[in-house]
VOGU-3710 file (C-alpha; in Angstrom, 3 decimals, decimal comma):
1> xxxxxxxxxx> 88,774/4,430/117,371  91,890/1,772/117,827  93,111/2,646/121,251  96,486/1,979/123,178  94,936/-1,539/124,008  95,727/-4,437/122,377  94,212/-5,057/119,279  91,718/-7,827/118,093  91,232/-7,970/114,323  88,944/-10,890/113,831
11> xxxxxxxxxx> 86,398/-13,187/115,779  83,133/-11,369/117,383  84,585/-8,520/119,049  86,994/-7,891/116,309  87,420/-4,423/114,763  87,198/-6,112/111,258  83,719/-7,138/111,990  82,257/-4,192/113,185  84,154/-2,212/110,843  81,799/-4,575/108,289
21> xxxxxxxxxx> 78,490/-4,117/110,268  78,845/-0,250/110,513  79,436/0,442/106,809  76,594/-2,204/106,147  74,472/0,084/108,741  76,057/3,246/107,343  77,684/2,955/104,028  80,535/4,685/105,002  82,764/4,159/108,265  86,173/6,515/109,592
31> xxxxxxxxxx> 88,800/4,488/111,524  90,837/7,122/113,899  93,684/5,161/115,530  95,751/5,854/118,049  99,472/6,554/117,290  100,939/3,941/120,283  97,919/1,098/118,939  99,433/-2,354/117,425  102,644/-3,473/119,522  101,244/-6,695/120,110
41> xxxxxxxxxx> 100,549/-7,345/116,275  103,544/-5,626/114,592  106,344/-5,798/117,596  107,945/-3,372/119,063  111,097/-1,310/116,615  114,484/-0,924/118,028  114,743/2,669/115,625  114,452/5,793/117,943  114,141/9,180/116,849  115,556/12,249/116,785
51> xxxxxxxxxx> 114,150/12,722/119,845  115,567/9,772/121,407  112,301/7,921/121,718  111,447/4,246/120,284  109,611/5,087/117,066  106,484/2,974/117,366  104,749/0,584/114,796  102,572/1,916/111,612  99,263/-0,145/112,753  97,368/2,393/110,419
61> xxxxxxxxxx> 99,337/1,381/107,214  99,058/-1,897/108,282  95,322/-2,115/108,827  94,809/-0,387/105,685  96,318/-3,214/103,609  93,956/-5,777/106,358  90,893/-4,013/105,547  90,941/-3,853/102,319  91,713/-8,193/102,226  89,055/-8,470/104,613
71> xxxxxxxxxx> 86,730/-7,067/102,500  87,746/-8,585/99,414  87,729/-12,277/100,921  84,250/-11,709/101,919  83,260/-10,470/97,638  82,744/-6,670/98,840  84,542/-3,095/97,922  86,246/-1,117/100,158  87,501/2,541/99,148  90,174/2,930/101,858
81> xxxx> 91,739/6,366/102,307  94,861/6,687/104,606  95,919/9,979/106,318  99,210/9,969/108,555
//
């Protein structure tokens, strides 16, 4: 889970690490993340919606494309699925 907190990506209490350690534990790992997560890595959009409110930063796209490069940079696969 990727909370409304900010984000750490790398380093040891990155979610990029333990992403690593839990599919090396389990084979497999979900990543559920919260809809307001990533201000402080993508910066905050001007756009507002139909509503009227600020519409807030993809962080799931984005870690997506991060995941997969992690992996890759350290020789391993990574199947990643994204669901909006």
């Amino acid at each position: 889970l990727v909370p409304e907190v900010p984000v750490v990506t790398e380093g040891l209490k990155g979610i990029l690490p333990h992403l690593e350690r839990v599919v090396e534990q389990k084979g497999y790992a979900v990543v559920v993340v919260a809809e307001g997560a990533g201000e402080e890595l993508l910066g905050k959009k001007a756009e507002i919606d139909a509503g009227g409110n600020r519409k807030l930063p993809e962080l799931g796209k984005w870690l997506c494309d991060e995941i997969g490069a992690y992996f890759k940079k350290r020789g391993k696969v990574a199947t990643v699925k994204y669901v909006d």
